[in-house]
N, C-alpha and C positions, 0 to 999 in steps of 0.2 A: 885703902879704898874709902872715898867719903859715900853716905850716902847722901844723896839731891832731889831735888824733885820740882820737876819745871813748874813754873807760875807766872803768867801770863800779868800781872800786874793787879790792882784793887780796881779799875775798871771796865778790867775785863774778865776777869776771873771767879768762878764764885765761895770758890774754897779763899779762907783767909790766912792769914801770915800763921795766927792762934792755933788754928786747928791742921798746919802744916808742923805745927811747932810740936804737936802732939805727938808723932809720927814716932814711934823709939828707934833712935840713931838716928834719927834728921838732924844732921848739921847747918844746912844749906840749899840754896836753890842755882836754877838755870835761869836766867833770865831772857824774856822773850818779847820783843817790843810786836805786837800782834796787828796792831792799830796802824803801823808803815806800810806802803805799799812798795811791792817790787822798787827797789833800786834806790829809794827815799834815802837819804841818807837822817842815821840817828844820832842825833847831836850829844855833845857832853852834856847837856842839860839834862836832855831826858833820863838818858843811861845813869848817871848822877842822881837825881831824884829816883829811880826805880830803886838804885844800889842805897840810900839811905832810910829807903821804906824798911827796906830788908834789913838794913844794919839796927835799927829801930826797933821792929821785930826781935832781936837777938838770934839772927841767923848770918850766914854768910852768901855771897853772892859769888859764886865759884865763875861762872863764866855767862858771856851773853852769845846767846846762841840763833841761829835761823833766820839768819837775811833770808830775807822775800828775795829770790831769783825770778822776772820774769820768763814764761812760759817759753819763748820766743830762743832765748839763752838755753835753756836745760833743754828745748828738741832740737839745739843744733839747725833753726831754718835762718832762711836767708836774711833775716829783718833785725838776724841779735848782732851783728856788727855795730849797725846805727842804734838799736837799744842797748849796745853798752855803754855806746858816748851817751846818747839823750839822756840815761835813769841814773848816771853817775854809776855803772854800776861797778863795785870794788871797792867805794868811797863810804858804805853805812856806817864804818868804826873809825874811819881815819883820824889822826888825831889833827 
């Protein structure tokens, strides 16, 4: 078992890489692109920069986690068929 610990990134976050580094048996983090809305998709770029923050840090970036689902999608109403085409939704990690 690693230990992890979610980190929303350096602009949005107010704990830093240093004082998560501190943590005994912190190897690593979750990474959380926060800043995306529902169904955005998150490009290599970003995801890339966040994971080099962190390799920087001298941590590891074990996985990225919590696509934004809109609202619409997760109650199951009648408007998340056209909001999965419209928000690309499926598409935030595709390579």
């Amino acid at each position: 078992m690693k230990m992890t610990f979610r980190w929303y990134g350096s602009n949005s976050d107010s704990v830093t890489l240093q004082q998560i580094k501190q943590i005994p048996g912190m190897t690593g983090l979750m990474g959380f692109l926060d800043y995306k809305a529902a169904g955005e998709v998150w490009t290599k770029e970003e995801i890339g920069a966040y994971m080099d923050e962190v390799h920087t840090a001298g941590l590891a970036c074990e996985v990225i986690e919590s696509v934004n689902v809109h609202e619409d999608i997760k109650m199951g109403l009648p408007a998340r068929s056209a909001r999965r085409i419209s928000t690309g939704f499926g598409k935030p990690l595709k390579k």
